[in-house]
Each structure stands twice: as C-alpha cells, then as structure tokens.
N, C-alpha and C positions, 0 to 999 in steps of 0.2 A: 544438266539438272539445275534445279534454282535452290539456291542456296538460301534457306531459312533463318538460321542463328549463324554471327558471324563473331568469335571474340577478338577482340585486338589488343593487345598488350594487356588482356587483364588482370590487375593485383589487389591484394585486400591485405591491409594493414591492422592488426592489432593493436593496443597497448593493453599490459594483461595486466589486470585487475581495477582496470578503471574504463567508466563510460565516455567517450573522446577522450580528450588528450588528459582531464584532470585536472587540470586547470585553466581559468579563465583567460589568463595571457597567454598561456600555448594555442588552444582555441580561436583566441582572434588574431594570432600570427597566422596559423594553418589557413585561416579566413582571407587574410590578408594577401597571403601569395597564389589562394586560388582565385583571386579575383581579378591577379594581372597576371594568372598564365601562367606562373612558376608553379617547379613540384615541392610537395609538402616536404617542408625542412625536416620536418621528424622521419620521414623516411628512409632517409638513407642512411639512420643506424639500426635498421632491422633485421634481421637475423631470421635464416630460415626456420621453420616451426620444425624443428628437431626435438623430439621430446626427451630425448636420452644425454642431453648437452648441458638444461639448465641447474644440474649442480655444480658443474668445474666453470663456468661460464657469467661472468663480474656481472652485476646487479646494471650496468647498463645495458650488455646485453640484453638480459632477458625481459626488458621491460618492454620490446617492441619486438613482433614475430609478424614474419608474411604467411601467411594462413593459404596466400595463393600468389604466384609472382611470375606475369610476365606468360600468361597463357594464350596463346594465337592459335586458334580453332573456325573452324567452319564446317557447319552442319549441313546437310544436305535434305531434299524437301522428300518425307519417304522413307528416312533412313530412320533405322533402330541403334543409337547410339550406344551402347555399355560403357560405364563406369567407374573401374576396380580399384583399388588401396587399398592401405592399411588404416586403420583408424586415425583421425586427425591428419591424413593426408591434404586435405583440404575437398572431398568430391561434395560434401554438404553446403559448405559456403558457396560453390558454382552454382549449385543450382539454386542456393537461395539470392545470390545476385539473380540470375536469371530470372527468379519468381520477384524479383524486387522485394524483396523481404529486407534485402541491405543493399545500402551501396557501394560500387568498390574505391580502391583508394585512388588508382587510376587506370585507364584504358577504360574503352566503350565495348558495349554490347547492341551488335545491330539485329532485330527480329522481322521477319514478317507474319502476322497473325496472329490469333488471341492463345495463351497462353493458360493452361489447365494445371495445379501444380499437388500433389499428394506428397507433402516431405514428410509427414509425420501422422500417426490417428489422431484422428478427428479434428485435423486442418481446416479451418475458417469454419466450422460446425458451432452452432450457440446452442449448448448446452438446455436449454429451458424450451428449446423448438422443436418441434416434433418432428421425424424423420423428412416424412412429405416437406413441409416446410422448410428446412436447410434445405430439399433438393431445388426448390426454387431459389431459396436465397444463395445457395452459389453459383446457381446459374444466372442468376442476376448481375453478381462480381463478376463474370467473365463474359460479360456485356451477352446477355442470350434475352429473347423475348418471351414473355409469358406464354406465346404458343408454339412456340419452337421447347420449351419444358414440357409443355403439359404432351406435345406428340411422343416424347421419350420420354413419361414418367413410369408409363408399364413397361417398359425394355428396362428401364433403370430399376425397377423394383422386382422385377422377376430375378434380372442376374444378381443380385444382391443376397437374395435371401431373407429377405427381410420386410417384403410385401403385410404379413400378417401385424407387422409390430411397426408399421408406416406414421401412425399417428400417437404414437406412444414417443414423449419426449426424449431426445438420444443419451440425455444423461442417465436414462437407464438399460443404454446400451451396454455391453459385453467390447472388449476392445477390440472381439472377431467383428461384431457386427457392424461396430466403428469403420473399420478399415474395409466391410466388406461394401458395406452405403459411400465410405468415401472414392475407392475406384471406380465402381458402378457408376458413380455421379458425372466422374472425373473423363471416363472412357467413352460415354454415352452424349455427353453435350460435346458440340461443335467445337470443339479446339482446333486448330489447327497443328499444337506444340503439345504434348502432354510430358510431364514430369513427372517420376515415379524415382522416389528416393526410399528405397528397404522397409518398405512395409508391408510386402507382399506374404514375409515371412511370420507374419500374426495369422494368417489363413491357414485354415486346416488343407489338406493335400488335396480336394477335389479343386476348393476356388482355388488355390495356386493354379492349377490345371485351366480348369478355366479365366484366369487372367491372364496366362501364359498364350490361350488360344485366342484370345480378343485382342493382344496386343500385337497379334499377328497380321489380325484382319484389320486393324487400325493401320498397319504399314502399308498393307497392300492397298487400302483407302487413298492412300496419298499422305498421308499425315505422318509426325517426327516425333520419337519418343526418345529423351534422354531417361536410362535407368541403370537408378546407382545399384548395387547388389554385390553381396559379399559370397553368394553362391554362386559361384564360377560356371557349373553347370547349366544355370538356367541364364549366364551370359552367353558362353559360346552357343548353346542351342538357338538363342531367339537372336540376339543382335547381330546387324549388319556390318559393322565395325566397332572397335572397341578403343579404352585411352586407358592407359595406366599413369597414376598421379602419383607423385613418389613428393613429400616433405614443398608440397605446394605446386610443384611442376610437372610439367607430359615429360614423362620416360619413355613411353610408347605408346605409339597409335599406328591398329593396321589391325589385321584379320582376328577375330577375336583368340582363335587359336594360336594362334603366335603371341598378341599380347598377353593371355594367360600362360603359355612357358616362361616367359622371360617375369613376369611376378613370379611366379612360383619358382624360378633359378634365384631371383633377388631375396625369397624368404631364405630358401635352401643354403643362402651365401652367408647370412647371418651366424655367427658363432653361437651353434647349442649351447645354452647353457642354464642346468638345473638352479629352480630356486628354491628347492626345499630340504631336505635330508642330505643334495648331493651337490655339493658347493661349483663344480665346472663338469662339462664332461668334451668330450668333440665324436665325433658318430661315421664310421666309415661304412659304404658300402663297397664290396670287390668281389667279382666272380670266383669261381676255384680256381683259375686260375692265379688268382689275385690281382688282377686287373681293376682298376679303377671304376667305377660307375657307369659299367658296362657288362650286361649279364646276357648270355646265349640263351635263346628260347629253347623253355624246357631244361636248363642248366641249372645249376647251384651259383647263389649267392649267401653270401657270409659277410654279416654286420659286426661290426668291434664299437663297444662303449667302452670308452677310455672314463674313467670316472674318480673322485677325490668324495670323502663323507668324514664332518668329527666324527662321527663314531658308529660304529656298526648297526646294520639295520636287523633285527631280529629275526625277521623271517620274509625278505623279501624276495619280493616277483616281478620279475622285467618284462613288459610287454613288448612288442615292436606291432604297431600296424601301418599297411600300406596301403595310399592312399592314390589315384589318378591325380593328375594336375588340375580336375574341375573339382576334387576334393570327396568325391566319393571313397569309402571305404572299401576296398577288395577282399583283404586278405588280411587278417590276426594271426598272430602266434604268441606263446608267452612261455616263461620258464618253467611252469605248473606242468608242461608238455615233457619236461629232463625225466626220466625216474631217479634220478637224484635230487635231493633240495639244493638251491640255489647256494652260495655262500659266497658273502662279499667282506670283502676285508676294508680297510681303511681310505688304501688308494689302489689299483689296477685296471683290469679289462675285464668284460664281456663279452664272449663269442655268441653268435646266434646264427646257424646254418640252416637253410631251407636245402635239402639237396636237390628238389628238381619244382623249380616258381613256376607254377600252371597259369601267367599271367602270356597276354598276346603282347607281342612287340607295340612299344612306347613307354614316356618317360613318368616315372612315377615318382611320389616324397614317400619317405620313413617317418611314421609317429614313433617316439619311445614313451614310455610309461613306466614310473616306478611306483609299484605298488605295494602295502604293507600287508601280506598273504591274504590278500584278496577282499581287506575290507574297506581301505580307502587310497584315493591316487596322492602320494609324497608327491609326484613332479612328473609333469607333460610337457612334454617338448614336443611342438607342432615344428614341420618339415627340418628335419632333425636332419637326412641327408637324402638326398637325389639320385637315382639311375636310371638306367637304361634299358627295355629288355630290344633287344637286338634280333633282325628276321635270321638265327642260325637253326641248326638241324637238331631234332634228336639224334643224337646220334651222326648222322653224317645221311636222313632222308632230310626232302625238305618237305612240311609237311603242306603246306600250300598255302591256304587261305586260311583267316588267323580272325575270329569274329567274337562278341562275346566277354562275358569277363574273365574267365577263364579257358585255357587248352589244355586239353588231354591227348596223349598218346592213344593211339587208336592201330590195327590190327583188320588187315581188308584181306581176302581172299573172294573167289570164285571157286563154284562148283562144276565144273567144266561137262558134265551132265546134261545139266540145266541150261547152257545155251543153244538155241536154235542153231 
C-alpha cells in the first residue's frame, strides 16, 4: 500500500507562558543554530508534559515541556487511523502540525495530497459569510476549483442539514450546525487526508450516525482519515488501526481493540483516589472466591472501597457502575438497593456484592460514586478497578454462545410428543 503521511522523529516544544522563547536573545540564538543544522539549545531541558509533576518540580523544569517528542508513524493510503489519550496527551498538537497550524520543534512530516482538517467548530469559517459562501471559500484553501464546489454544493448541503439556512450568515449558526456545514464541507470536497479532531461529539445521535457512515465510505474511496475521539466506541467500531499517546508519546499502536485495553489497563493502574468528602480510597474487585480481577460467568463479584473522610457523611450512597472498555455503561448498582441505610464511619471498608453479573465474558472498569442521599455526586472515580468475566459455567453447564449485553440463565426442554 502507499504510504500517505509519514512522521519522523517528530517533537514539539513548548515554553509555557510565553510566545517563542521570551526573549529576543534566546530567539536569535534558537535562529542562530537552526541555521547551521544544530538542535535548539533550549531543548534539551524539557521535560515531558506530565501535568501532575509541576508542583514538586524547580521552575526550570517547568518552563519547557514536550507537548510531543520523538513520534515515528506511517500512515497508510486508505486507512482510518484512531487517536486516543488522555487530555494534554498531545493528539491535538499532531494534528495541528499536520494541518500546519504550528510547526514542530523538530523532525519532518512527509504527505502526499491535499489535506482537509476539522479540529474544532467553525474552523477557517468567517463569521460575516454566509453558509454557501465559506463552502466555497474552504474549498478554495484546499486548492479546489470553483466547478469541482459547485458539483458538490447539493451533496454538501443536503448532508448537513442546513440547505434551508445556506445563505444566512454562519454567525448565526447554532454550534450543531457549525459543526454540521463544517464536516459536510470537509468529507465532501476532494481531499485526499481528512482530519477529524472531537467534534463529532457537538452532533445530535442521527448525524453522529451519519458521519460514522460517510467516514466509512470515504475509506473505502481510497482516501485517509486521522480521528482523534475520546469515545472509544465509535474508535474501535470505525478505525482501521489505532495509536495510543501517553505524556507526548505512542504507547501503543495495533488493532484498535487491543490499543483500547491497554488505555483502559493504563487508567485502571492509576491510584483511585477521591477528591471530595473522601480524602484516598483503593477499589478491589474479586470473585466469591476471592480471586483477583477475575469473575466466572454468571458468578458473583464483590468490590471493597477501602476509604479515609474528616468527618462523617450524613446520609450517604455508594454507587458502583460498570462500564465496557469502549465506555459504555452496563450495569448500576448503589447502596439505596441494602434495606438497611448505608453507614460510614471515619476510615474503613465497603463491601458491594453482585451475586450472579449477567455480563458475557470480557474485560470491564468499575465507576464508583459517592453520593449525598441522592441529591449530588461528593466524588466520581472513573475506572476505579478492572476485571474479567471469564467463559465458565453456571453452575458446571457451559452455556454456549455469549451475545449481547447481558446473559441469562435459561431452562430448555422438549416435548418428546411433538417430534416427528
């Protein structure tokens, strides 16, 4: 296959709180050694973008962070790329190099073909122009001819939504319909590259659907869509491969379902811990047997919140909800469920038993929730702990095939009558 976007060592330097370097002699130093081929002297005191670091961490430190450092990628022509992290991972800065929005500090980026880029609503849109009009004028930025627009301004304006209100200026658009003229625009002209950075997620559920279905048939076209997205779901279903950026760098790249366990083992790794009413906690899951993060289909699991609070919460409610690894929601439970009231003392534990998880075999995260009897959440602790549901028996039948979001026990017989 031909390879489209190629990245080679590339890194992006910051210096935080100031535009270049800050000053005029750092400036024409930085000048000075890119011009005979050396790397910029300031770089090599920069420090990865860790955002949990710059309070223990000397003011030299934090004055310069790699935002991205050292990225060697190769895109393929075709391919639906995914793009997952955690916030300030860096997947924004990628793509705005990419879209040359910025430049990086060092290493090149090689492309072939024009480049389409939706990082945010209403990107390269001028406000005072009327719908119709910005679709021309971005199709003009991405080198398109005025009859090569005008053959795609009814397919653009139909899938948009926005046909009726074409010539009504976009600044009094809605920031659905922003977003809905910006892909429409984006998907529909000739790109060869198109770029989609989380804004899919301003569309109500039909155009999600229908961007989901275009971006499909954009693949199958020939063409290469890098798309960043913090719904894990709508990566493993659509893209072709996936990358995980952890603190500026690929942690992983490979089949989107495996890159999304291993994020989701990396949040799971992280130390729960409450910030509101309940100062630490740590969150186990274990089968009845009390087996570690490992539960028999159709078995019981039983979570432990080990927890510390100054001072007692008055009438509080633990939730636990579990989530799939693409972050769908399955299954709630909360202590409203005991027929007794909950009661938490200063520091101890939390039992919560499910005695038989109607969940099919694979890996799932725990939300916890501390809630103040039901009127507002004290503290949410996203993938709080990890397990397993494992293909064993009810009981010691196996039940077969396993589909669904849930399984149930089921009861078969024949009527021995009734057969010929």
């Amino acid at each position: 296959m031909t390879t489209v976007i190629q990245f080679e060592n590339l890194s992006k330097l910051y210096r935080l709180g100031t535009v270049g370097t800050g000053t005029l002699s750092h400036d024409l130093n930085r000048w000075w050694h890119r011009i005979r081929g050396k790397e910029d002297p300031y770089s090599v005191v920069g420090q990865i973008n860790d955002r949990t670091s710059g309070r223990n961490s000397t003011e030299a430190d934090r004055e310069y962070v790699w935002a991205l450092k050292d990225i060697c990628l190769d895109v393929q022509q075709g391919e639906i790329l995914g793009i997952i992290g955690r916030n300030g991972a860096g997947k924004s800065t990628l793509l705005k190099i990419l879209s040359k929005i910025t430049a990086p500090t060092r290493g090149v980026i090689r492309t072939r073909g024009r480049i389409a880029s939706l990082l945010e609503v209403g990107t390269g849109f001028h406000p005072e122009l009327t719908g119709r009009e910005n679709i021309y004028l971005n199709g003009a930025i991405l080198g398109m001819k005025r009859r090569e627009i005008t053959e795609q301004l009814d397919d653009i304006a139909d899938f948009s939504g926005c046909s009726r209100y074409l010539d009504t200026p976009v600044k009094r658009y809605s920031s659905g319909m922003l977003v809905r003229l910006g892909f429409a625009v984006a998907a529909h002209l000739r790109c060869e590259i198109l770029i989609v950075d989380e804004v899919l997620a301003v569309g109500d559920f039909e155009f999600q659907k229908a961007c989901i279905s275009r971006m499909e048939d954009i693949g199958q076209e020939g063409r290469t869509i890098l798309l960043v997205s913090h719904n894990l779901s709508t990566i493993t279903s659509l893209a072709s491969r996936c990358c995980l950026l952890v603190q500026g760098e690929i942690a992983a790249c490979g089949s989107p379902a495996d890159v999304v366990a291993r994020y989701t083992q990396l949040l799971s790794e992280q130390k729960a811990e409450f910030h509101g009413a309940i100062r630490s906690a740590a969150v186990r899951a274990v089968d009845g047997a009390g087996h570690p993060q490992m539960v028999p289909l159709g078995g019981a699991v039983r979570f432990t919140v080990e927890y510390e609070t100054p001072e007692e919460p008055s009438a509080p409610v633990i939730g636990i909800g579990i989530n799939t690894l693409s972050g769908e929601r399955v299954l709630s439970v909360n202590s409203n469920q005991n027929p007794e009231r909950l009661r938490l003392g200063r520091r101890g534990q939390v039992h919560c038993t499910i005695d038989q998880l109607p969940l099919p075999p694979g890996r799932y995260s725990a939300t916890v929730i501390l809630n103040e009897h039901g009127a507002r959440d004290i503290d949410v602790v996203e993938h709080a702990a990890t397990f397993e549901v494992i293909d064993a028996p009810f009981g010691h039948d196996r039940t077969g095939f396993h589909a669904g979001v849930c399984v149930a026990h089921s009861r078969w017989q024949t009527d021995e009558e009734t057969i010929a």
